[in-house]
C-alpha angles and dihedrals in degrees: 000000000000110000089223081081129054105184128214124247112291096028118108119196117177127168090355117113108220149260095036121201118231077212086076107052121070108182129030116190124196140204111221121212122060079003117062087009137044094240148060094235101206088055097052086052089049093052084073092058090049088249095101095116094041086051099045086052093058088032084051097046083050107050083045094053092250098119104047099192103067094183093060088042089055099039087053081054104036082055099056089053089071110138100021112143125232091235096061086050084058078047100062087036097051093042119005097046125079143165114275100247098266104018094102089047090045097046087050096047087050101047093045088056082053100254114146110228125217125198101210113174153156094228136077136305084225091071105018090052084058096046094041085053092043095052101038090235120164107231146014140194130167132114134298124225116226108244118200122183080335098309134111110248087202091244136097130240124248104239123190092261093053142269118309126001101229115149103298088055095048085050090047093047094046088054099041090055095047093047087056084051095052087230124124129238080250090069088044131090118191113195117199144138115214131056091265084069093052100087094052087040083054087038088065098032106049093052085051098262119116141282118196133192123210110196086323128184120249108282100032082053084049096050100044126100080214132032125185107190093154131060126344139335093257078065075093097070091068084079092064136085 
């Protein structure tokens, strides 16, 4: 840790010399849920078919790095929301889903310094299309749930990336858009919480940008240059001149 910052309690800074400039970053890229929001957002649709607690368990040995193959993880639990009606997802949307504190301060903040800002996630188009408006952020990837007659078939739909957007896609994704912009992973941050987030977190860090944890669990906190475990996501701005 440089000496020239002395962080608060709950902010972790390893390997990053500080203060750092926004000047200096072009691209942010952000997992979604129990990141930029307050919820894992496949559990809180399979409450409403009584699996909520089978399907947390799965969500919970993924985001910890437990379960290695991510696709097969999603699909068990994209199976069990069968029958799941469209109008209990704008449930969990309207009145289960909130804002992570400081993601609306950060993303201003960034957008205001000129950085372009990408929602890259595991979940579903249904959630990630409403907070990447919300928020005014550039881009968006994740998966889309196949909706027939206003049900969940329990399946996912192709898309014209692939199949379904786990870690390598989200590095994949991160690289791709800085690469349309003509800026380098060095000039890049990714901010995420579980071990799908940790190849587009590497992807940053290792080129000398910046990976950040938010309220990560263990080993996503042990392998970031940054780790926020107290207060809100804009905690990230101390780090900044």
């Amino acid at each position: 840790m440089s000496n020239a910052f002395l962080p608060s309690p709950g902010l972790v800074v390893q390997g990053v010399s500080t203060p750092l400039r926004l000047s200096d970053f072009k691209l942010a890229a952000f997992d979604m849920d129990s990141t930029l929001i307050n919820i894992e957002c496949v559990d809180e649709i399979a409450d409403a078919a009584g699996r909520k607690a089978e399907v947390a368990a799965i969500t919970e040995a993924a985001m910890r790095g437990e379960i290695t193959d991510y696709k097969d993880s999603l699909r068990r639990r994209v199976a069990l929301l069968k029958g799941v009606t469209v109008a209990h997802m704008e449930d969990v949307y309207a009145n289960r889903l909130q804002l992570n504190p400081g993601a609306a301060e950060l993303m201003a903040a960034l957008q205001t310094a000129g950085l372009k800002v990408l929602l890259v996630s595991g979940g579903f188009t249904f959630f990630t299309d409403r907070i990447k408006a919300r928020l005014r952020m550039d881009f968006a990837r994740s998966n889309v749930l196949e909706v027939v007659d206003g049900v969940l078939t329990g399946r996912m739909v192709d898309q014209t990336w692939g199949d379904i957007c786990d870690g390598a896609e989200k590095r994949r994704t991160l690289l791709e858009v800085a690469s349309l912009m003509g800026v380098s992973p060095a000039q890049c941050m990714a901010v995420g919480d579980g071990a799908n987030d940790l190849p587009m977190m590497k992807a940053c860090s290792d080129a000398g940008g910046l990976s950040v944890a938010y309220h990560a669990k263990p080993a996503v906190r042990e392998q970031a240059r940054v780790a926020i475990n107290e207060g809100g996501l804009d905690r990230l701005l101390e780090l900044f001149a």
